[in-house]
Backbone as a ProteinNet text record, in pm:
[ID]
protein_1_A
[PRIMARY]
XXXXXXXXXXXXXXXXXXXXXXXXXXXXXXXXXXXXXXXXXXXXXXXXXXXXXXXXXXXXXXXXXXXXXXXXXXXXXXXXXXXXXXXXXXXXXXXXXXXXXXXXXXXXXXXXXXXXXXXXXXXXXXXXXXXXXXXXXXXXXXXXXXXXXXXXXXXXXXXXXXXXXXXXXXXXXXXXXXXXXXXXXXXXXXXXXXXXXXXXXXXXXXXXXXXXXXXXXXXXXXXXXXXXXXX
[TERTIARY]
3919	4044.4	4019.3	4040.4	3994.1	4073.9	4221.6	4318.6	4226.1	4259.1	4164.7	4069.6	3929.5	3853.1	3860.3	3931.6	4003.4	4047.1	4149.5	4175.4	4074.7	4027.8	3941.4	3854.3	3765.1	3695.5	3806.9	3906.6	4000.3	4036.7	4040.1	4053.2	3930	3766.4	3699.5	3714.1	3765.6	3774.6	3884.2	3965.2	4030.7	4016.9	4059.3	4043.6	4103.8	4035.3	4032.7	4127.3	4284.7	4390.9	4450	4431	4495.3	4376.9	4298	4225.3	4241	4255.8	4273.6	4410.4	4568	4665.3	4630.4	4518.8	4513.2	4470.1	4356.2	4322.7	4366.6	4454.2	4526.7	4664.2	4665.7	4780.2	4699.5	4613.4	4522.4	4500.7	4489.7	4427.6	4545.5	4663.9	4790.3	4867.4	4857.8	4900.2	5039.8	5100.3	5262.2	5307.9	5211.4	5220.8	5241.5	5115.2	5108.2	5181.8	5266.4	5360.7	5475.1	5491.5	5608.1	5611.3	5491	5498.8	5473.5	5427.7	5455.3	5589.9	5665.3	5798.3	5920.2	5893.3	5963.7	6069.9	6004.4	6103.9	6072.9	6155	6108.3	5987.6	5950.6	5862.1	5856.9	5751	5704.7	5825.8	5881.7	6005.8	6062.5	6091	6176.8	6132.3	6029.6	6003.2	6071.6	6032.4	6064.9	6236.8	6300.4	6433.7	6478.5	6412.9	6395.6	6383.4	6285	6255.9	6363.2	6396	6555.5	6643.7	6647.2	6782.2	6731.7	6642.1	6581.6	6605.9	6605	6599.2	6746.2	6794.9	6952.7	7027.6	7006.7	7141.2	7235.3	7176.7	7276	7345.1	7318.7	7420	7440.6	7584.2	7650.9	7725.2	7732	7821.5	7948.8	7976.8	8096.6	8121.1	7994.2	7992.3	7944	7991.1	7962.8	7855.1	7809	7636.4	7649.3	7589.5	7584.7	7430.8	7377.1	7193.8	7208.8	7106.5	7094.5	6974.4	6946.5	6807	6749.1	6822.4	6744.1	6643.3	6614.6	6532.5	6346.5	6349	6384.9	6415.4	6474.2	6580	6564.9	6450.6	6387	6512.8	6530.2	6668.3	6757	6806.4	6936.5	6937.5	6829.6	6815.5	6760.4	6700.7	6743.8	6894.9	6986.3	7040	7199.5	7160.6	7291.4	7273.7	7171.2	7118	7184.3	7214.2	7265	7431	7443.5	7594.9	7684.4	7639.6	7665.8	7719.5	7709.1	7731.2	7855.1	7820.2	7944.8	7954.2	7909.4	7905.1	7789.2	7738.2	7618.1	7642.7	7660.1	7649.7	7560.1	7402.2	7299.4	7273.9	7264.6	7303.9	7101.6	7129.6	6964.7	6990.6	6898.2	6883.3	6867.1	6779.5	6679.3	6767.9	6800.1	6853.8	6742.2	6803.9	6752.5	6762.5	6671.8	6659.1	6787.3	6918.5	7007.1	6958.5	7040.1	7053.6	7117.5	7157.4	7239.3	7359.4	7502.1	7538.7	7539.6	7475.4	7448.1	7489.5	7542.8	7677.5	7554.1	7538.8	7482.7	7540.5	7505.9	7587.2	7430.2	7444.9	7300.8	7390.3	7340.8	7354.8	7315.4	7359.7	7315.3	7453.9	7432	7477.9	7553.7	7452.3	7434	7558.4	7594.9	7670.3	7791.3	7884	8053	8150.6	8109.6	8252	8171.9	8058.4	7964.9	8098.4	8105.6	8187.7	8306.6	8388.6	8502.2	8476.5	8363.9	8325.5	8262.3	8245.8	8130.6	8266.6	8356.4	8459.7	8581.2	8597.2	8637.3	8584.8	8433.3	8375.7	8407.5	8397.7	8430.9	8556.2	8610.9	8748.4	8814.5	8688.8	8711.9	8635.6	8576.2	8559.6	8679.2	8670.9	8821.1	8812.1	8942	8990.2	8917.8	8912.1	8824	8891.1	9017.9	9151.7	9087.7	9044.3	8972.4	8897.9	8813.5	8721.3	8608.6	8550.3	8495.1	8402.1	8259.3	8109.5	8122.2	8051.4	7978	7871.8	7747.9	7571.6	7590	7533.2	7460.4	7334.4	7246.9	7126.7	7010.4	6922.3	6887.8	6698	6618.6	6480.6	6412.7	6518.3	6409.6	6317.9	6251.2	6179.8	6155.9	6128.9	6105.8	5912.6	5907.5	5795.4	5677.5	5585.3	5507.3	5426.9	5426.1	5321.6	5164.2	5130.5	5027.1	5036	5161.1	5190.2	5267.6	5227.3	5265.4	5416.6	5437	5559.2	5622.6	5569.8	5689	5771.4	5688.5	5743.9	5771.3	5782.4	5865.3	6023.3	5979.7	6162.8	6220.7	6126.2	6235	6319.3	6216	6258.4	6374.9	6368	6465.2	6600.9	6624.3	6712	6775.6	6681.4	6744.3	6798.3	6745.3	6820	6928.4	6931.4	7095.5	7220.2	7132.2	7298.2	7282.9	7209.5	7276.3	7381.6	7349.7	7398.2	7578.1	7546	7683.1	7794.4	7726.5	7804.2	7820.8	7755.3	7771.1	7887.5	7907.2	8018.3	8136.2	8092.1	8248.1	8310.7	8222.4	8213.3	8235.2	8207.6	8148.5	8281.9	8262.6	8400.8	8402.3	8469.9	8421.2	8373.7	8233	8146.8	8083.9	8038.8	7949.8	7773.9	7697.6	7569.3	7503.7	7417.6	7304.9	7179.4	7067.9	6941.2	6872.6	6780.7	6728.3	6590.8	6492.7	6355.7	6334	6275.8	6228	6092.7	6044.6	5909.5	5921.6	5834.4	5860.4	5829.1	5914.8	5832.3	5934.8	5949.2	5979.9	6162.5	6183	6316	6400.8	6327.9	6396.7	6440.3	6436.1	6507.6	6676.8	6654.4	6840.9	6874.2	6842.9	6945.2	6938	6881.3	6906.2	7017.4	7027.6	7142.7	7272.8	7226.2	7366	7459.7	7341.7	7345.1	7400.4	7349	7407.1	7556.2	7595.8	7716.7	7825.1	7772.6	7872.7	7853.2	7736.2	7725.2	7670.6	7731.3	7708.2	7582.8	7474.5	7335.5	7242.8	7169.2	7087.2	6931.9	6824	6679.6	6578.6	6472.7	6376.4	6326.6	6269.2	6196.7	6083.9	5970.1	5868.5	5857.7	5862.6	5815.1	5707.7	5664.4	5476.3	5468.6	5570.9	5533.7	5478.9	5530.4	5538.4	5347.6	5297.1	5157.6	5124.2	5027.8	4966.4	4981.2	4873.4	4831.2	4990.1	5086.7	5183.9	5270.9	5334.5	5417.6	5579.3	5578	5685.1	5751.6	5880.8	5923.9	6095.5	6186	6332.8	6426.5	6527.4	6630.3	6746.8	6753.3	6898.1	7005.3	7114	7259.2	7331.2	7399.4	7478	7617.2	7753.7	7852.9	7901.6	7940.3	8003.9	8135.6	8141.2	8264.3	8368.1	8498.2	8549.6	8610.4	8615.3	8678.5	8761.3	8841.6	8976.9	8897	8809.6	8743.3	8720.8	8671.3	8635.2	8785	8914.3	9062.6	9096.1	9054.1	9147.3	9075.2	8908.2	8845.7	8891.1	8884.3	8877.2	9051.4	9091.3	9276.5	9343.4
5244.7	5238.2	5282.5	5428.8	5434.9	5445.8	5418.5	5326.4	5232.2	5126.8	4974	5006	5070.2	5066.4	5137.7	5220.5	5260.5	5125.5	5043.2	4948.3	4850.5	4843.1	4713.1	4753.8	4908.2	4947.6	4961.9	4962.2	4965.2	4814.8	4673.4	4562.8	4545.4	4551.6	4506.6	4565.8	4656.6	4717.1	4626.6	4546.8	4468.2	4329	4305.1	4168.2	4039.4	3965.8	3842.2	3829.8	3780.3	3729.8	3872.2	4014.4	4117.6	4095.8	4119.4	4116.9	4041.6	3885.4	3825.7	3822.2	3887.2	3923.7	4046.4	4144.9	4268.3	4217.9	4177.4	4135.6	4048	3961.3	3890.3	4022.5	4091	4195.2	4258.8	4322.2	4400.5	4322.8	4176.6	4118.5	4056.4	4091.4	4016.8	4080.3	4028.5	4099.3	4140.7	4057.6	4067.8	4180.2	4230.8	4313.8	4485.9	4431.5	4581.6	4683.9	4512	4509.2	4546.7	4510.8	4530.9	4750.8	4758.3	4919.6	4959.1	4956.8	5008.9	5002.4	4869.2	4862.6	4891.3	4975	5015.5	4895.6	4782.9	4675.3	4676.8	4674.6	4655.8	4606.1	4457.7	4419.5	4292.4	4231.4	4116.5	4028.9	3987.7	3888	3889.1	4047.7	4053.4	3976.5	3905.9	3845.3	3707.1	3642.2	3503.8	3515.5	3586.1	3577.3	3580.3	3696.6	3722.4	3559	3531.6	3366	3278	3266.8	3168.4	3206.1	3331.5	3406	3379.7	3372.7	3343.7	3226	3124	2987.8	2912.8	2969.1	2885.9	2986.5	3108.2	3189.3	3231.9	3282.2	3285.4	3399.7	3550	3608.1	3646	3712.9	3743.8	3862	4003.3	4073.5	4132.2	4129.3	4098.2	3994.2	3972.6	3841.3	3898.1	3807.9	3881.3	3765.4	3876.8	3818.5	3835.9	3719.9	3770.3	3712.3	3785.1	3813.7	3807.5	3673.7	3669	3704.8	3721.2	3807.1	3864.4	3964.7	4019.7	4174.7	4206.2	4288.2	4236.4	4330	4476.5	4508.9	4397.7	4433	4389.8	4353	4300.1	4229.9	4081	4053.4	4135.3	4186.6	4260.5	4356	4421	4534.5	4518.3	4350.2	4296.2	4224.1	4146.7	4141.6	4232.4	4342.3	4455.7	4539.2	4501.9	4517.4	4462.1	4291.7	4240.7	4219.6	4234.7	4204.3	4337	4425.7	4592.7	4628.9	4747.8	4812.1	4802.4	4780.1	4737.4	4575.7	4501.6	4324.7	4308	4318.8	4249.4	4328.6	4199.2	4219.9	4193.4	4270	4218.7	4237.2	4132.6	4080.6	4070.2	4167.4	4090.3	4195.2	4148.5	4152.5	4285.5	4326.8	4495.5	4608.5	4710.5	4811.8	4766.8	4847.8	4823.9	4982.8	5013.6	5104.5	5130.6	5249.3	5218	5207.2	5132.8	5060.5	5125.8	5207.2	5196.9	5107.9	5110.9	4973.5	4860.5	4852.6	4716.7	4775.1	4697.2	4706.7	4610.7	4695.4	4646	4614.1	4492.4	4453.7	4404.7	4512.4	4479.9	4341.9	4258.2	4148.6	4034.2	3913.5	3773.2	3708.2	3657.2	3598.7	3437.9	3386.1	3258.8	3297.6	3441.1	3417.3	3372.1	3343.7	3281.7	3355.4	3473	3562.8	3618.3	3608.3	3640.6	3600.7	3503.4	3433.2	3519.7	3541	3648.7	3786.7	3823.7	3946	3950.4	3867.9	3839.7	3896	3779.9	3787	3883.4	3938.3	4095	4203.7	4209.7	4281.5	4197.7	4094.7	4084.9	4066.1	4081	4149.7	4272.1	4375.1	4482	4459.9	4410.2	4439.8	4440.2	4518	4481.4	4406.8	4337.7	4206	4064.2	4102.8	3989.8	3908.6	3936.1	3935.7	3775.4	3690.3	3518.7	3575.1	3687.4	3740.7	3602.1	3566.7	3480.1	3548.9	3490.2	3536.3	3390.1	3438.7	3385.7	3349.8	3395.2	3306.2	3355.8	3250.6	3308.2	3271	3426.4	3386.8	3390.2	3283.2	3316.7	3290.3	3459.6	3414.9	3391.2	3352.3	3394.7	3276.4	3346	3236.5	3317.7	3207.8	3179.8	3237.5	3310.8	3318.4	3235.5	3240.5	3128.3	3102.4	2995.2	2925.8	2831.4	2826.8	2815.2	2645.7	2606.7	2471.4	2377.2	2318.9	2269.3	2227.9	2119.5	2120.5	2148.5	2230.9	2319.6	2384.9	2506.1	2603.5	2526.9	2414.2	2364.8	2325.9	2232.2	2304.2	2400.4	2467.8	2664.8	2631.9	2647.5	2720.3	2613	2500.6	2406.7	2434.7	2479.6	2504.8	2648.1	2727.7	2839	2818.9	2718.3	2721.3	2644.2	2551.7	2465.1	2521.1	2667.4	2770.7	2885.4	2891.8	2936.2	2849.8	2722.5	2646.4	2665.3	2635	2607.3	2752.2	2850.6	2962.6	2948.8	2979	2912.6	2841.8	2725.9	2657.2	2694.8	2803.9	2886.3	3019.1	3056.7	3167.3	3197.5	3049.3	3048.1	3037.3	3060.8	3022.1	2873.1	2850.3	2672.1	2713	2638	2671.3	2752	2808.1	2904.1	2879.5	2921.5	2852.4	2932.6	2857.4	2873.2	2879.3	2956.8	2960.2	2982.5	2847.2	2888.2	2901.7	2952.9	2892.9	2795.2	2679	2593.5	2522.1	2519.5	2408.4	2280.8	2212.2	2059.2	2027.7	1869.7	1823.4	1716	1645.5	1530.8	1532.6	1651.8	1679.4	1756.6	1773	1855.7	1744.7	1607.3	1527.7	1496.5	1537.8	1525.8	1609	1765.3	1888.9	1865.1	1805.4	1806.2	1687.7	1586.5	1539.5	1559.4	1673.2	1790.5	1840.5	1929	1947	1908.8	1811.7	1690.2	1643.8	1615.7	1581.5	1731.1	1855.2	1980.4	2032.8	2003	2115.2	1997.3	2045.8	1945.3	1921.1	2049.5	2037.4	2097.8	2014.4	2042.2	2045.3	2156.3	2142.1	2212.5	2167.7	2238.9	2301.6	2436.9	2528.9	2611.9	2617	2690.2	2821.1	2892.5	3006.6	3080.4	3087	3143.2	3258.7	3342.5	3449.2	3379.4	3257.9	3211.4	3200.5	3229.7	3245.3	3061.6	3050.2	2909.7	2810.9	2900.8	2804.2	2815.5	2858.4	2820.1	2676.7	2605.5	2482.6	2571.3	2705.6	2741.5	2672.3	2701.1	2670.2	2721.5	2699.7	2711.4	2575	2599.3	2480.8	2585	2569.1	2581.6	2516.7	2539.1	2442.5	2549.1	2439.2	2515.8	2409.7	2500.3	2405.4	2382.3	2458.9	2473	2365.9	2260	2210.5	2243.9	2270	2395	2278.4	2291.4	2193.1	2278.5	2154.4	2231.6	2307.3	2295.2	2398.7	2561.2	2546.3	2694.1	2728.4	2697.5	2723.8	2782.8	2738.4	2769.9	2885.9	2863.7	2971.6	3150.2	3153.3	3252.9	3286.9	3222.7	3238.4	3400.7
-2799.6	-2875.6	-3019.8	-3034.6	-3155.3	-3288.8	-3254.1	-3339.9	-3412.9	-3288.1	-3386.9	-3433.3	-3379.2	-3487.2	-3611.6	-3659.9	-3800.5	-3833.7	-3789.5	-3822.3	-3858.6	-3799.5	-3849.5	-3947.4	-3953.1	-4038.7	-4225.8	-4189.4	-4277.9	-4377.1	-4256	-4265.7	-4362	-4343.4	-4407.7	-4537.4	-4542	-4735.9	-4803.9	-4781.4	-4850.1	-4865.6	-4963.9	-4951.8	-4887.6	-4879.5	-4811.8	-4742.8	-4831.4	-4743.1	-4670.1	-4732.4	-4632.3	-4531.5	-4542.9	-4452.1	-4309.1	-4350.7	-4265.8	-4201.7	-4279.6	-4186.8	-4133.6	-4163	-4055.7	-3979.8	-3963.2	-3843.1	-3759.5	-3785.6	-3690.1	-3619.7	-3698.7	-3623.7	-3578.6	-3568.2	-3502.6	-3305.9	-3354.5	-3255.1	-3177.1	-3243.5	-3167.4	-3070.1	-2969.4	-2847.3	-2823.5	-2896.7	-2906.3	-2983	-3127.9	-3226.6	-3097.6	-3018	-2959.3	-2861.8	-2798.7	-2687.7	-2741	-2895	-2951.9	-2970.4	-3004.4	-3025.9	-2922.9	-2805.6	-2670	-2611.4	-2632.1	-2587.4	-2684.5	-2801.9	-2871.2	-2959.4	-3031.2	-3070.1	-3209	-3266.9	-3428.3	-3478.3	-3446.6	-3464.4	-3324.3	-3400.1	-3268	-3259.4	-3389.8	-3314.8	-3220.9	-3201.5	-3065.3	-2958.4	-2977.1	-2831.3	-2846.1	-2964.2	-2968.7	-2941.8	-2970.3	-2977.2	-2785.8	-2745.1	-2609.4	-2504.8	-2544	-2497.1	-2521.9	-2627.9	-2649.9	-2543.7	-2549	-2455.4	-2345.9	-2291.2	-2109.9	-2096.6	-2192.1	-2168.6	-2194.4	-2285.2	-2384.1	-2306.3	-2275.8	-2230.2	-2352.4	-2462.6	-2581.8	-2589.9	-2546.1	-2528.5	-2359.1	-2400.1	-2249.5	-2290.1	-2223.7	-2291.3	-2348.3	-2421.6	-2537.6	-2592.5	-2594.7	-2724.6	-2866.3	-2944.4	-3119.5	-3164.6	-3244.8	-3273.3	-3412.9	-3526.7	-3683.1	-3684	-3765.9	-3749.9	-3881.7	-3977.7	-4110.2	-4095.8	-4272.2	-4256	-4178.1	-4094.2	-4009.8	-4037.8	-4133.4	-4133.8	-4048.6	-4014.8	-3971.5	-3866.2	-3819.4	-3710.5	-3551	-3565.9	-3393.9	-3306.1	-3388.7	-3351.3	-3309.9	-3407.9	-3381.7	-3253	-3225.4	-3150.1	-3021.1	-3009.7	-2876.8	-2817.8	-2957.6	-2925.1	-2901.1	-2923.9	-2890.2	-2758.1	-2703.7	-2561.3	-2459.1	-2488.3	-2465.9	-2462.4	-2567.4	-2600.3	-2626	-2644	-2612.8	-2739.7	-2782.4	-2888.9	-2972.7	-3101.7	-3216.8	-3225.1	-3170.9	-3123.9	-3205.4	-3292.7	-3362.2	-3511	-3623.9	-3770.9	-3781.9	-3875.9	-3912.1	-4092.1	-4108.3	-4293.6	-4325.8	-4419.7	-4557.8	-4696.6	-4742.7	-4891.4	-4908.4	-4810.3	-4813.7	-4699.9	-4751.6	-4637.5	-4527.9	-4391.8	-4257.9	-4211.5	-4171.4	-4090	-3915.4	-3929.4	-3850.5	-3721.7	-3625.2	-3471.3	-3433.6	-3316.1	-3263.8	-3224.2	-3238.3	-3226	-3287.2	-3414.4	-3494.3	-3641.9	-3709.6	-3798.9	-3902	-4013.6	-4133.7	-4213.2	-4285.3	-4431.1	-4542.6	-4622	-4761.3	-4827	-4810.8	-4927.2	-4917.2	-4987.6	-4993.9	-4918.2	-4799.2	-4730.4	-4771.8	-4882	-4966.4	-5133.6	-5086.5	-5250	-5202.7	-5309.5	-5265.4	-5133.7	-5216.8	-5141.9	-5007.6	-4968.8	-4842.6	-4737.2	-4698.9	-4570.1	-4546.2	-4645.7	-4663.9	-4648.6	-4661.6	-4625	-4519	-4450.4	-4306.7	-4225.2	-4252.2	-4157.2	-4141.9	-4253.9	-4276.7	-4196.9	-4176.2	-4092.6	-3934.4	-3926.6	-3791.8	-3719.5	-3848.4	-3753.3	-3780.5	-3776.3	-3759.8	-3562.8	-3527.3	-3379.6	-3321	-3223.9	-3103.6	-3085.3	-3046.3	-2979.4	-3064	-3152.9	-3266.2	-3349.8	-3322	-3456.6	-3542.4	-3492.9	-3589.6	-3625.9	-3659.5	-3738.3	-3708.7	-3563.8	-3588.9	-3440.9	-3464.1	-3377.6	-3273.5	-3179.8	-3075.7	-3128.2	-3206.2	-3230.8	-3375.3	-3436.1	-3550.6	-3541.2	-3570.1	-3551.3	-3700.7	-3696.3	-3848.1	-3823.9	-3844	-3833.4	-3956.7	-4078.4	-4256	-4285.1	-4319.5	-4402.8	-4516.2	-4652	-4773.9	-4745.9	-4886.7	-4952.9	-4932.6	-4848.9	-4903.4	-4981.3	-5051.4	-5164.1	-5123.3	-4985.4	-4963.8	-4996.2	-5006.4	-5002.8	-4906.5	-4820	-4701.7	-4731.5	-4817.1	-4836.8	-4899.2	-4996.8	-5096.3	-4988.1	-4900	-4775.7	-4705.5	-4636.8	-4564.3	-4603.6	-4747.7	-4834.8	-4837.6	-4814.2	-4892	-4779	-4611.7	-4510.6	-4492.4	-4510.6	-4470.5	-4543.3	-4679.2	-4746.8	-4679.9	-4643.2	-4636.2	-4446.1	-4371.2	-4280.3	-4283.1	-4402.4	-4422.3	-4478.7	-4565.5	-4610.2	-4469.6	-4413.9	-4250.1	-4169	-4158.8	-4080.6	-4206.9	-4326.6	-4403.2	-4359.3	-4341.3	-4317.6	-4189	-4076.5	-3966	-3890.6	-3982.7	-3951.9	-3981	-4094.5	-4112.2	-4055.3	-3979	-3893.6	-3729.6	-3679.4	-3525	-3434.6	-3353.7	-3278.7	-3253.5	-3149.8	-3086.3	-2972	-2957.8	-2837.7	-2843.1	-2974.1	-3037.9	-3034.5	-3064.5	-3073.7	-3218.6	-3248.8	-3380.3	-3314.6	-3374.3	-3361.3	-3500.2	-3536.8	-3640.9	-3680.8	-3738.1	-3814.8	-3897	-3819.2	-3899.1	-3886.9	-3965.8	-3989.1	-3966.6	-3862.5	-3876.5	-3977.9	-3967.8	-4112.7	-4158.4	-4235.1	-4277.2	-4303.2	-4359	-4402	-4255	-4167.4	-4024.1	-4007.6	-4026.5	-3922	-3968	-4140	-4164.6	-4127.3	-4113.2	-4040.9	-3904.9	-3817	-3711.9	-3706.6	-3800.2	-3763.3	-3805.1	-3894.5	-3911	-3816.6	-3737.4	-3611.8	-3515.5	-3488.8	-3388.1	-3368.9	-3539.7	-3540.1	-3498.3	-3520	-3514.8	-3384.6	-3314.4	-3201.9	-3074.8	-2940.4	-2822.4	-2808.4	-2830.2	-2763	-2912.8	-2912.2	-3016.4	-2957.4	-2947.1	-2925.2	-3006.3	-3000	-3038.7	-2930.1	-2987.6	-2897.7	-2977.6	-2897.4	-2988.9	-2885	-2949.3	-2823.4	-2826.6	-2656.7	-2656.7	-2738.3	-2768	-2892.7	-3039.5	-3085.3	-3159.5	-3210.5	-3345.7	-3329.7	-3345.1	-3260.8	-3243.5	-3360.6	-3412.2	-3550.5	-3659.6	-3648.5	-3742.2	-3673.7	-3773.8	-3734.5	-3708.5	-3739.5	-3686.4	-3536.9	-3534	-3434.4	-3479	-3343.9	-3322.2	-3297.2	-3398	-3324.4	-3275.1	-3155	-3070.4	-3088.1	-3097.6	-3100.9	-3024.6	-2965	-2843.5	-2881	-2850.4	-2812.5	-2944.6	-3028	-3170	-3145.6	-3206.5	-3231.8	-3342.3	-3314.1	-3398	-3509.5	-3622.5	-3707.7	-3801.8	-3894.8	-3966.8	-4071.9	-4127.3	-4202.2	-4160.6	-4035.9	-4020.2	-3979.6	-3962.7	-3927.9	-4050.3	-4146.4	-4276.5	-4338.3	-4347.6	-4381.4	-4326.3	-4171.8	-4105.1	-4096.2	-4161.8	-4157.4	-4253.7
[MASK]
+++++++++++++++++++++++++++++++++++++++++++++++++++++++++++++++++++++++++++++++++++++++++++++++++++++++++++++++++++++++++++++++++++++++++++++++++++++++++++++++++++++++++++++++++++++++++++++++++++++++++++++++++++++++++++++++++++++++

């Protein structure tokens, strides 16, 4: 394989911490499957696994993908749910999808929700400007601090969930990234109270040694908030 060994002869000229993420991509099996099977990147699998297991899309269902660069998500899920049915929202342009409807911005500013839903009711037959999943894989920066990064990620999956609730249909589902950890146990009872089925899921893509993992919510309960919002 004389890819990798460039690679790896490449890996030892840098330092330490690149080093040690080349070589874990070098050595990651999912990384390679992902460029043989043509997917953005490796996520596509973890997302893949939710969907084998939760059943989250079906086709002509509408999909809103936060942070989704660079797109793994999105471009498994328009496979699924068929072309023009998936908004995928981040900070950084995205390289175009077929079928998947980009919006550059911050999802977290005021007028985001009003513009989410503007775009989604431009789909046919969409007229509530309102999605079937929102799906969210971001994580926050890390600081090499157990629980600083477990805050970020927790914050940034609670202004998913806040938009979320203003977006979803009833009987909608969420999928998010989160870190266990001390503060997962109030969003899950966020959770709990808005959506029928709430789980954790780690998926075998998921790399070992991270505390990563997924919460599922299934079963969006529709409340007078998201009525007035999407009005």
């Amino acid at each position: 394989m004389p890819q990798k060994s460039q690679r790896l002869k490449k890996a030892k000229r840098l330092k330490k911490s690149s080093q040690k993420w080349l070589l874990r991509q070098i050595n990651d099996p999912f990384v390679e499957r992902a460029k043989l099977e043509g997917w953005r990147s490796r996520a596509a699998f973890k997302i893949i696994e939710v969907d084998e297991k939760f059943k989250i899309f079906k086709k002509g269902k509408i999909v809103v993908d936060l942070g989704a660069a660079p797109g793994g998500w999105s471009q498994y899920a328009v496979t699924k749910v068929g072309e023009g049915n998936v908004i995928a929202i981040d900070l950084l342009p995205i390289d175009s999808l077929p079928g998947v409807n980009f919006f550059v911005g911050d999802f977290m500013e005021p007028e985001a929700p009003e513009k989410i839903i503007s775009l989604l009711k431009t789909i046919p037959y969409n007229k509530s400007g309102r999605c079937d999943a929102v799906l969210s894989d971001m994580a926050a920066n890390t600081t090499g601090d157990h629980t600083t990064d477990h805050m970020r990620i927790i914050a940034l999956l609670e202004e998913a969930l806040i938009l979320a609730e203003k977006i979803l249909k009833e009987k909608g589902a969420f999928v998010g990234k989160i870190f266990q950890g001390g503060s997962s146990d109030e969003i899950l009872k966020k959770l709990r109270k808005n959506f029928s089925t709430v789980k954790y899921f780690k998926p075998n893509s998921s790399r070992k040694d991270s505390s990563e993992t997924y919460v599922v919510a299934l079963g969006f309960k529709k409340t007078e908030a998201l009525d007035n919002i999407a009005a």
